[in-house]
KOLNUVO-407531 format. One record per residue: x, y, z of N, C-alpha, C in turn; residue in one letter. Coordinates in steps of 0.05 Angstrom, whole numbers, plus 5000, padded with zeros to 4 digits. Layout:
<paros>
XYZXYZXYZA ...
</paros>
This chain:
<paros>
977723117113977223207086979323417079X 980823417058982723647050981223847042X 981224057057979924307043980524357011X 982924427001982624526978981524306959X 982224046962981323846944977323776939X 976423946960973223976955971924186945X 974124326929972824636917971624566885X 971424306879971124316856968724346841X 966424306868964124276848961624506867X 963124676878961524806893959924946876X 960125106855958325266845955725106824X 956224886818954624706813951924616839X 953824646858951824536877950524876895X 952025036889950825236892948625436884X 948225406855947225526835945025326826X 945225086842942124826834939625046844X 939125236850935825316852936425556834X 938625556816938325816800936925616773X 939625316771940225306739937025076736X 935924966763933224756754931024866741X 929424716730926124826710925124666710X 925524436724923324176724921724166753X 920023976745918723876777916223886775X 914523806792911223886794911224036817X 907724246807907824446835906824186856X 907124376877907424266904904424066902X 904123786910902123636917900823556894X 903023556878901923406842904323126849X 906223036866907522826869908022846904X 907522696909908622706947911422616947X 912822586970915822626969917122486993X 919222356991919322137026922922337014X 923822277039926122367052927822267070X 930822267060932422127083933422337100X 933422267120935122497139937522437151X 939622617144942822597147942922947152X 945222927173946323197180948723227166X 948623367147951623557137952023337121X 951623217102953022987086955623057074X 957322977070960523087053958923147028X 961023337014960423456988963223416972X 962223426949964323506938964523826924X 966823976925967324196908968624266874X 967524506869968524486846968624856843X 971024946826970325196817969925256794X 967925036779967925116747965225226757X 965225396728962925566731960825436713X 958125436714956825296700956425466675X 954825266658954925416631953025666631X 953025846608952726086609952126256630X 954426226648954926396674957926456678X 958526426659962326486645961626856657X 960827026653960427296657960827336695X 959927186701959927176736962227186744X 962727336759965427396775965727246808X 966327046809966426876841968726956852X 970327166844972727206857972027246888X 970727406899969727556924969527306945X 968327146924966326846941969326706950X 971026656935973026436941975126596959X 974526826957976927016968975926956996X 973426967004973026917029972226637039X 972626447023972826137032975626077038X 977326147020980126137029981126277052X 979626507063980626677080979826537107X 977226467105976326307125977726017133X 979025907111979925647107982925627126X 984225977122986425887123987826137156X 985126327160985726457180983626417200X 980726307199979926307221980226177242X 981026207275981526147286981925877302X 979125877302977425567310977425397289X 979625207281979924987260977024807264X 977024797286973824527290971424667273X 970924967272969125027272968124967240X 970025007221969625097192969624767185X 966624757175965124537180964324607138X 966024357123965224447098963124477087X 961224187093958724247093956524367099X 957224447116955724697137956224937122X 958824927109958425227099957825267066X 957625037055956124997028953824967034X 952224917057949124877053948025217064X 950025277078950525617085950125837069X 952325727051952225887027949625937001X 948325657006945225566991943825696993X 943625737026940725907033941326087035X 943626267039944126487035943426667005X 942626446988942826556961940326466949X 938926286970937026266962934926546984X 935226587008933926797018934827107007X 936527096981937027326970934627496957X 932727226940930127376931927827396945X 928627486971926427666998924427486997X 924527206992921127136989921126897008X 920226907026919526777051919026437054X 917426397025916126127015918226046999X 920526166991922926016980924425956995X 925625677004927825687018928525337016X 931525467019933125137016933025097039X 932624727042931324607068934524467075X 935524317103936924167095935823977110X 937123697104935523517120933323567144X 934723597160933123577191929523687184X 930523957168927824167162926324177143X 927323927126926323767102924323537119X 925723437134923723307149920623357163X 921123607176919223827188916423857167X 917623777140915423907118914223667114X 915423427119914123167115912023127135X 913323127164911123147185909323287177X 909223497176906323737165904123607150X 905123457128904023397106902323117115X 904322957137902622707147900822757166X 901022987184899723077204900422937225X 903122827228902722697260906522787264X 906723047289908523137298909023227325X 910523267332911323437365910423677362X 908423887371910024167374906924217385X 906724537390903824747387902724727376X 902424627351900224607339899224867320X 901225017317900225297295901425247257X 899925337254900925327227901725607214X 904525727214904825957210905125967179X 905226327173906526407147907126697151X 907226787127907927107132905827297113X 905127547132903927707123905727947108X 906428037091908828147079910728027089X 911528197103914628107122915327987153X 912228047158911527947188910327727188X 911027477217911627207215908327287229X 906527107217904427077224903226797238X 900126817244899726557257897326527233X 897926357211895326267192892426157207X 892725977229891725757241893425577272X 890625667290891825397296890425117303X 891324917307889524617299888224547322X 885924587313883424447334884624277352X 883624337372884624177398887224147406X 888724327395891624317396892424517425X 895124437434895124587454895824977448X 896025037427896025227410893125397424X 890825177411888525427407887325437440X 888225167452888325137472889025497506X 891125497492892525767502891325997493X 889326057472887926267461890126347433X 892326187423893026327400890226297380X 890626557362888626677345890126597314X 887926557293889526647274889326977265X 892227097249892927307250894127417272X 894227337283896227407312898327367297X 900227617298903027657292904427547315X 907027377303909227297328911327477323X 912027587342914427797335916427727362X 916227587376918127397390917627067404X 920326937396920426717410922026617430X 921426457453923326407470922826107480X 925425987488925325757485927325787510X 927725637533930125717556930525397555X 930225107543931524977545933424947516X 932225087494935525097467936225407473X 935725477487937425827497936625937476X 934026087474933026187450931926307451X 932226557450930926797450931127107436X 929526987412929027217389927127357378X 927827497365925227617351925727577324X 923327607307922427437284922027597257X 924227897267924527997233927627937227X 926027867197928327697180928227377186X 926727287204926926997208925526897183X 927226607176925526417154923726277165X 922226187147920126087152920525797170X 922425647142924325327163925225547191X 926425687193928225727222925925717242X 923125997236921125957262919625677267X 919225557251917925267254920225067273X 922925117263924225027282925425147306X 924725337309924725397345922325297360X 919325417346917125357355917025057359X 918224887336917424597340918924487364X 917624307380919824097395919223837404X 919023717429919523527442916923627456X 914423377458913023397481913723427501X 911623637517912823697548914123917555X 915023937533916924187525914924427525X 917224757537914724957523916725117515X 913825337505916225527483913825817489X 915125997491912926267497913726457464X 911326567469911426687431910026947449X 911227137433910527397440908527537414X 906627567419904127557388903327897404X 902728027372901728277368898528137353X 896228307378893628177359891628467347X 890728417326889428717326887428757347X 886829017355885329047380885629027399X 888928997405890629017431892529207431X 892529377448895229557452897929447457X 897629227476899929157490899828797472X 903528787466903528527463902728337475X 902428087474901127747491903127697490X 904027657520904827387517903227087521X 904626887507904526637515906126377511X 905626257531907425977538905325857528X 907225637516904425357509906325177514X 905524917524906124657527906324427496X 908624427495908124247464906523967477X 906023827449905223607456905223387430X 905423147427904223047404902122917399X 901123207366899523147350899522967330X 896522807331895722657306893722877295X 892922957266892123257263890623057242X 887322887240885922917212886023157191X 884722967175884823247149881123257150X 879723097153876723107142875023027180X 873823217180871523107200869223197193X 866422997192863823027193863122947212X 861423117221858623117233855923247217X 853923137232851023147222849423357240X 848723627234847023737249843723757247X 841923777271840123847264838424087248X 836824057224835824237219833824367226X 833424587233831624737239829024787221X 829324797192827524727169825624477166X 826524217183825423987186824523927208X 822423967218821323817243820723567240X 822423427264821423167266824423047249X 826123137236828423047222830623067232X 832122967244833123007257837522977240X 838823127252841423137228841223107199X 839623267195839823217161841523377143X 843523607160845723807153848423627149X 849823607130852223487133854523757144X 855423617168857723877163860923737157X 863023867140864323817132866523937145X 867923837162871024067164873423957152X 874124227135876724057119878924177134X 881124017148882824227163885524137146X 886024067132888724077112887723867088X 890023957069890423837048892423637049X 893323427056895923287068895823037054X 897122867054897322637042895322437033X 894222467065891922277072889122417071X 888622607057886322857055884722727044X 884622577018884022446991882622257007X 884422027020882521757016880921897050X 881221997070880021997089877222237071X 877322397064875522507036873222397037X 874622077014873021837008871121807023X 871521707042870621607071868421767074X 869022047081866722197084864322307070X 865322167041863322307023861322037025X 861921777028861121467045859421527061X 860121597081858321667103856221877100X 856722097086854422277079852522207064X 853822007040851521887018850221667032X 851421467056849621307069847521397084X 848321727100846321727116844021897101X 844621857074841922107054841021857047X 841721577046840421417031838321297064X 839521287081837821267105835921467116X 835421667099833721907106832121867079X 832221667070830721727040831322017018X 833522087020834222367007834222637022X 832722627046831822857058835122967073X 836423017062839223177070838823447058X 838923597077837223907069840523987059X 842823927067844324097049848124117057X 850024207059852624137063853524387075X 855024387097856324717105859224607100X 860724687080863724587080866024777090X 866324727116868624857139870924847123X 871825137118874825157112876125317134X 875025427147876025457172879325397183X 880825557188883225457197884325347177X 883525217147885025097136887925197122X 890225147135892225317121893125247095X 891424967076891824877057894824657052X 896124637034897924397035898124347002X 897624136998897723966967895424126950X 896324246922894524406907893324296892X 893724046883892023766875889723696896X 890123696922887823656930885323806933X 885424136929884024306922881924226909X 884024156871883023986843880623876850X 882223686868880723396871878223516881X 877823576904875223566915873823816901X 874524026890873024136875871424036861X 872423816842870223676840868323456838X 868323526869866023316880863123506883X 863923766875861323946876861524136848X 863624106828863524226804862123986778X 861524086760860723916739863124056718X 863524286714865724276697866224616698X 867924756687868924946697872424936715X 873225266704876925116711876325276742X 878725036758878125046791880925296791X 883025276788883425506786886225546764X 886825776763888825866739891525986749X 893425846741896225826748897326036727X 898526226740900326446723903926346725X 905026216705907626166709909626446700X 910326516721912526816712911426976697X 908727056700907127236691906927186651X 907226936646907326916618905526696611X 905426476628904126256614902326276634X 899726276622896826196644896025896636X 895125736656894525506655892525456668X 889425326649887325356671887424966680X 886824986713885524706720883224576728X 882924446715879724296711879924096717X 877423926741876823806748876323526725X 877023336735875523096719874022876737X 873123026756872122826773869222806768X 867822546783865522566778863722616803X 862922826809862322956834859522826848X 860122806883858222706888856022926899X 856123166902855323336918854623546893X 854523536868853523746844851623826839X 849723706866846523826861845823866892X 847323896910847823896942846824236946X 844524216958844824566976848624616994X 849324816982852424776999852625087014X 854025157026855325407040857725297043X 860225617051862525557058862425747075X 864725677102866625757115868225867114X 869126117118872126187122872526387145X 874826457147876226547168879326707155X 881026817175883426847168885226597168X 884226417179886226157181885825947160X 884826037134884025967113885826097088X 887825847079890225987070890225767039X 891525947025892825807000891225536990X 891425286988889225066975886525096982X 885625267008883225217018882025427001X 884425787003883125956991882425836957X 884125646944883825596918879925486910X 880625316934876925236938875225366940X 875625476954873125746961872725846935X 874426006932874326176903872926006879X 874325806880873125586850870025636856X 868925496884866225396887864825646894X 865725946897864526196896863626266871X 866326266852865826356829864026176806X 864525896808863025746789860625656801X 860525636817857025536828856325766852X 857526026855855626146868854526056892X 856625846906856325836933856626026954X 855526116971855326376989858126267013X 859326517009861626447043861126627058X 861526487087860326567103863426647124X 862926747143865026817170866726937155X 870227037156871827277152873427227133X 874727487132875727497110879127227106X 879527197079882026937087884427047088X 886726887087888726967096890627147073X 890127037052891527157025894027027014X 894726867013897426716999895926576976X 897926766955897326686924899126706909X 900726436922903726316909903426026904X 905325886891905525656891907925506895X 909125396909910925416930911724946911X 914224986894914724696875917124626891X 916524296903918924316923921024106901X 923224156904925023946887926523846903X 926923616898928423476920931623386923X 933523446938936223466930937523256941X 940023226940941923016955941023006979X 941822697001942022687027938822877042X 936522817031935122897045934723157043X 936123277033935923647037934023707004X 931923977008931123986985930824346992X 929424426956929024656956926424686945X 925624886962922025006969922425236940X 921625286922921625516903918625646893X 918325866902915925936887915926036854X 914825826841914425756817912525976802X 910926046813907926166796905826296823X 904326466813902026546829899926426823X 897326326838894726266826892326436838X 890626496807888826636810886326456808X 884726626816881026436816880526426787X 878726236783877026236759876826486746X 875626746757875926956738878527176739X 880527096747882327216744883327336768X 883227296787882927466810886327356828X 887527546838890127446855889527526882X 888727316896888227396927890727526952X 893527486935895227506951895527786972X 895727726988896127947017892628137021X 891428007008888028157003886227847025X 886827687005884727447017882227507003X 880927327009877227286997876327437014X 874427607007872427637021869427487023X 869227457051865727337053863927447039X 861727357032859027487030857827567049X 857527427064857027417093858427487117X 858627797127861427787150860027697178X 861027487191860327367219863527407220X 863827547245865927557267865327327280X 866827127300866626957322866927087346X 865727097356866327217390866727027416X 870027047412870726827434869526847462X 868227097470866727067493865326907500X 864326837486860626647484861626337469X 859526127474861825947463859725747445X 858126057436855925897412858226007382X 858225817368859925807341858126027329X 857826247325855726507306856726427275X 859426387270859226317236857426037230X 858225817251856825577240853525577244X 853025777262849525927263849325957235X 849726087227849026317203850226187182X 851725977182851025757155848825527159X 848125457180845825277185843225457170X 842925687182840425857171839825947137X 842725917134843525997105842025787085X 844625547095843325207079840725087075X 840325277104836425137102834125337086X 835725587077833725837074833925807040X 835925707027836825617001833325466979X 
</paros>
């Protein structure tokens, strides 16, 4: 490739997450992806329109400088350093949930979303500035090892990609891709937990996960003698592609086994538990399967336009005894739920406080597989409320005590559902 002959369209392709305004938020369209490393680009130094005021002198002064004195000719990789220059300018506005993807880590976000990948099994984010643990996935070799959610990671190490860092200033794509790998593989994370002096370590064994989004089971009630599972329990552990129709399924099975009890289903405990949330449409959706009408929640775009969202579903569960679940590993779509079904029907939550992310994170999708993550808007609950870096609070505070290995929150929603 001739260097100077690819300068033509760089600031075009640089300035795409300044000059876009279209798209849907995240999980209003799903998204497939090709994966290519470094695709050729082309350059340009026109400046886009009304950005004539911008001064790029500085910028080209040091592309040329690099072009024409750095040492290692192999190294200055054009595309590498236009997709360089992207995220460099995209991690300018400090915000963790923004970031330009390129292929490989564009990919990473697809797996998530299908639930079936290589790694530990955590689902991270950040607590201000510190890389947190939202969740990690049932049965995964994650929770397996005792990671917690809220456990801060403040180092990673990896001794087969020679990797060993710590995790201020890391992006969010970069820790997912150290942490992620190859079954078999391990990776040790150095976690700060409250109520410990001294950091944890731990090694975990990756492995590959298939991760559902919906599991029921049927518990016994204590209110019914002689009745035996007449509690639906619900665990929602993501919002993902396949959330919706596996959903379906379960709302099937619950209404078959009330019609085989002759109605006697004393009532629903819906586990949000761990859920680190995903698609903000699926929130919508299943809100209402237990709302009749009322907005599920309210989108602030750049602090100017409020937008409320309302259900149009026709709910199967709108006259259901219900309780909820939460935890700290109860993040963003799940917190959107909670809040809706707190505030408009006065469902009681039960176990800790949630995680707090109250952003909305609109992915657009770019050339060659590579896209950009942008936080678009904050969302607040039905009455106005911004959970961000706060979280929901329970009605109900049940701690879990990993000592003992009776579930005390899913106690104390059985007692709840049946006392209703």
């Amino acid at each position: 490739m001739n260097f100077p002959a690819v300068r033509k369209t760089i600031l075009v392709v640089i300035l795409i997450g300044v000059i876009f305004s279209s798209g849907y938020f995240l999980g209003f369209n799903g998204f497939r992806l090709e994966s290519a490393s470094f695709p050729k680009v082309k350059i340009s130094r026109e400046i886009p329109k009304n950005r004539s005021d911008v001064d790029f002198s500085l910028f080209w002064r040091v592309w040329d400088t690099l072009d024409s004195s750095y040492y290692d000719k192999s190294k200055v990789n054009i595309s590498k350093m236009v997709y360089g220059a992207i995220s460099g300018m995209v991690a300018s506005l400090g915000d963790p949930y923004t970031a330009f993807l390129p292929p490989e880590e564009n990919k990473v976000i697809e797996e998530d979303l299908s639930g079936s990948f290589e790694g530990v099994g955590i689902q991270i984010g950040f607590k201000g500035k510190n890389l947190a643990v939202i969740a990690p996935l049932p049965g995964s070799p994650a929770e397996k090892a005792g990671i917690k959610a809220g456990d801060f990671i403040v180092g990673i190490k990896d001794e087969v990609k020679k990797i060993d860092t710590g995790t201020s200033g890391i992006t969010l794509s970069d820790a997912v891709k150290i942490i992620r790998g190859k079954a078999n593989t391990k990776v040790t994370l150095l976690l700060l937990r409250d109520g410990s002096n001294e950091p944890i370590t731990v090694t975990v064994e990756r492995a590959k996960l298939d991760v559902p989004s919906v599991i029921v089971k049927f518990i016994d009630s204590p209110a019914q003698a002689g009745e035996n599972d007449t509690i639906a329990h619900i665990k929602l552990l993501k919002f993902g592609a396949d959330t919706d129709t596996e959903w379906n399924k379960a709302v099937a099975t619950i209404n078959a086994k009330c019609q085989m009890l002759n109605a006697k289903c004393e009532g629903i405990i819906l586990d949000l538990r761990n859920n680190p949330g995903g698609y903000l449409q699926g929130s919508v959706d299943i809100a209402g399967e237990f709302l009749t009408k009322g907005s599920v929640v309210v989108i602030e775009d750049r602090g100017l336009v409020k937008n409320d969202f309302k259900t149009d579903r026709i709910g199967n569960f709108t006259n259901k005894k219900v309780v909820i679940l939460i935890n700290a590993g109860s993040a963003s779509a799940s917190e959107i739920l909670a809040g809706a079904l707190s505030e408009v029907k006065g469902y009681k939550l039960i176990g800790e406080t949630t995680f707090g992310k109250g952003t909305i994170q609109e992915p657009l999708q770019l050339e060659k597989g590579s896209s950009l993550h942008i936080t678009t808007a904050k969302w607040l609950t039905p009455k106005g409320v911004w959970v961000n870096e706060k979280g929901i609070t329970p009605d109900i505070k049940v701690e879990d005590n990993s000592e003992t290995t009776v579930d005390e929150q899913l106690e104390e929603a059985i007692k709840l559902v049946t006392s209703i």
